[in-house]
N, C-alpha and C positions, 0 to 999 in steps of 0.2 A: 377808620384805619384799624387794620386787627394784625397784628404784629405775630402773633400765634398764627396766623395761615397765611403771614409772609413767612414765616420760617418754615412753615411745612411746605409751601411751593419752593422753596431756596433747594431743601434736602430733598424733595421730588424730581427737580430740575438736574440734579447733580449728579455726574458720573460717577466723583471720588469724594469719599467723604470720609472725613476723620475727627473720630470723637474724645477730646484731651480729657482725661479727667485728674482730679484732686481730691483731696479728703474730704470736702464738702459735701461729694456724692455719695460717703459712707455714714458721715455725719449722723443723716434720718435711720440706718441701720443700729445707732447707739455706738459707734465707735468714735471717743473725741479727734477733734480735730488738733493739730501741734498750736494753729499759731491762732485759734477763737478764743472766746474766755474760758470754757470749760477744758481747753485744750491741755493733754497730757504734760507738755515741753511748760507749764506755769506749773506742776505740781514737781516736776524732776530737772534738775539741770543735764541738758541736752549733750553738752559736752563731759558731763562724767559717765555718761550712759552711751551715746552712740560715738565714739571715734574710735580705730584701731586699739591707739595710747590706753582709752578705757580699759579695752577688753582686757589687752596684755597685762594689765594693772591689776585688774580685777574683774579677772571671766565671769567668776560668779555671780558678783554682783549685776554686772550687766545679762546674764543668759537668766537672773532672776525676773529681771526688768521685762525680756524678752517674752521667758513664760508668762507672763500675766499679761502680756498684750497679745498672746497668742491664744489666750485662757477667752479674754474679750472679742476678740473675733472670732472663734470657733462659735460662743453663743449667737453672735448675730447673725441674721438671715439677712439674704437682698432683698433693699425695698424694691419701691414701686419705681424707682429712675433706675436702676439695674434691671430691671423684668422689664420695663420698656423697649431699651436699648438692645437687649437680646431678642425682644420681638420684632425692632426693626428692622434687626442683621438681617432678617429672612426677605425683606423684602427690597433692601436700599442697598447699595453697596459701603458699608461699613466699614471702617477698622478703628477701634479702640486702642490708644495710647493714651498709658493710666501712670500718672505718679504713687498710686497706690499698691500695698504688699500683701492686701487682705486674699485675693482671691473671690470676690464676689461678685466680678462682673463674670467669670469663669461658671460658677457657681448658680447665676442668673440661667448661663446657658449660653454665651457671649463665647465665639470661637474663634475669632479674630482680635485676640489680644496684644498689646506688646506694652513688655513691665520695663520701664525706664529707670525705675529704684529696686529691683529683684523682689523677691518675695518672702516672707516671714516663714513660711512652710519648707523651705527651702532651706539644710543644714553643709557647709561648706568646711572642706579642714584648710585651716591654715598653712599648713606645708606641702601636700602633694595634690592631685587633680581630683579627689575624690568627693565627693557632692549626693546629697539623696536627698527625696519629699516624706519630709517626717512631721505627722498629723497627729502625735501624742501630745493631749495636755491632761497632768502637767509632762514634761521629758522624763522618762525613768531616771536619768542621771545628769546632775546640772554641777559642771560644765559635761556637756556631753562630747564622749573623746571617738575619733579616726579608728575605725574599723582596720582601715588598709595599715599606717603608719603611726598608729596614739598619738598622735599628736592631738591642739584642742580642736573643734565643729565651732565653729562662729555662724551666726544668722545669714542666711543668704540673700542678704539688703546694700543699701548703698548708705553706709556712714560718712558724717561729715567730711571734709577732705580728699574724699575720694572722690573717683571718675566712675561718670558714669558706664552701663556697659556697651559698649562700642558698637558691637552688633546691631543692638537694639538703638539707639541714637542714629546711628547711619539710616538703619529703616525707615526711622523716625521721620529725622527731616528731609529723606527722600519723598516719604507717603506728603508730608508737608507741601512739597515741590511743587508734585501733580496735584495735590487738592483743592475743587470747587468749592466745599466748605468744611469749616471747622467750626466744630459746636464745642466751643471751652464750659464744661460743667465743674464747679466748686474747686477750683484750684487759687490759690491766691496772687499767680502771676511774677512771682519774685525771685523762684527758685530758678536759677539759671543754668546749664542750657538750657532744660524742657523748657523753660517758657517764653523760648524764641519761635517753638511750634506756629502758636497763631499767626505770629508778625511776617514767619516765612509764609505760611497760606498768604497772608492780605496782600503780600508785595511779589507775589505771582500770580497777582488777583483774583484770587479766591473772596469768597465770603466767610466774615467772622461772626456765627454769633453767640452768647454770652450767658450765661445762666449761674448766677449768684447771689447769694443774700444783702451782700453789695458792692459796692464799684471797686475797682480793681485798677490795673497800670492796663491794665488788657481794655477796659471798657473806652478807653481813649482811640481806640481801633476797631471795636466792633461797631459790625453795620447794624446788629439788633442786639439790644441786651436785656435781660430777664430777670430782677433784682425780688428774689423770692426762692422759696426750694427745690431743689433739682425735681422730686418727684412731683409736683403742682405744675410746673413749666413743662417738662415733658408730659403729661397725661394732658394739656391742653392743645399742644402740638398735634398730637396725637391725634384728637377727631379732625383733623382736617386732612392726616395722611390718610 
């Protein structure tokens, strides 16, 4: 039984395919995870740094927080489970929906993205509709202010509390609907809605299958799971496609 070239006949067979990811896939790029042991959310309390209430409280402090995890992802590159996954796009019918902010399945080369938590590059003003992709680290001016209305620029992410963005969730568990399979790489399964993703694939009977360090509330549904590193599991996958 070789479970690696059932999953690559599964995503060979399949019309529609959609690929969830989590932090776990950035993880081998050197970006911590929130909720593993090395994870950022054990060294800072989550809730004085990502909600609204923070920001208004104290922009600075949190758009400090922000530069330095935007300081950390600019230095990483995509590994080897991102350069996969954009090699596959070319040849399987893909679509990546990532709880991730970093930009590096984009990065990989990956052109079918949709960001469920928005993106850290990404600067938003709080009062009127103005928004840009700004890639300076560190930010010339922290809190950085509204070109159009001065008012303050917040992270263009999804803090606690909030909804996610409508658009992109619609797509979401539309793409969900029609999908033959879903490949859930390093997400922890808990964060709600995105992680009804899979449960929609299985119960329009799609195939789930799983790839994590380990078991999840998701492994209770997947038809194949893969309790190891996204990029070891995918480069195995791989010589069978």
């Amino acid at each position: 039984m070789n479970l690696y070239k059932d999953a690559a006949n599964l995503l060979k067979e399949a019309k529609n395919i959609l690929v969830f990811t989590g932090a776990g896939i950035s993880a081998e790029s050197g970006i911590p995870t929130f909720r593993g042991k090395d994870g950022l959310w054990n060294k800072y309390n989550p809730q004085e740094l990502a909600t609204l209430e923070a920001f208004l409280k104290n922009p600075k402090l949190v758009w400090e927080w922000y530069d330095f995890r935007r300081k950390l992802i600019k230095e990483a590159k995509p590994n080897l489970a991102h350069l996969t996954l954009a090699k596959w796009e070319k040849i399987l019918p893909i679509t990546i929906i990532t709880q991730n902010v970093d930009e590096l399945h984009q990065r990989a080369g990956s052109k079918n993205v949709i960001e469920l938590h928005g993106n850290i590059w990404t600067l938003k003003c709080l009062s009127c509709s103005y928004q840009e992709k700004n890639y300076e680290v560190p930010l010339k001016k922290i809190p950085p202010i509204c070109p159009k209305c001065h008012d303050l620029l917040r992270p263009g992410v999804v803090w606690f509390g909030e909804a996610l963005p409508e658009d992109a969730l619609k797509k979401a568990f539309a793409l969900a609907q029609n999908a033959d399979v879903c490949l859930v790489i390093g997400t922890s399964g808990v964060v709600f809605p995105a992680a009804q993703i899979p449960y929609i694939v299985k119960e329009t009977g799609g195939k789930v299958i799983e790839i994590n360090l380990e078991p999840t509330p998701i492994s209770e549904i997947a038809d194949i799971s893969f309790f190891e590193k996204a990029s070891e599991a995918l480069r195995k996958i791989d010589k069978y496609l």
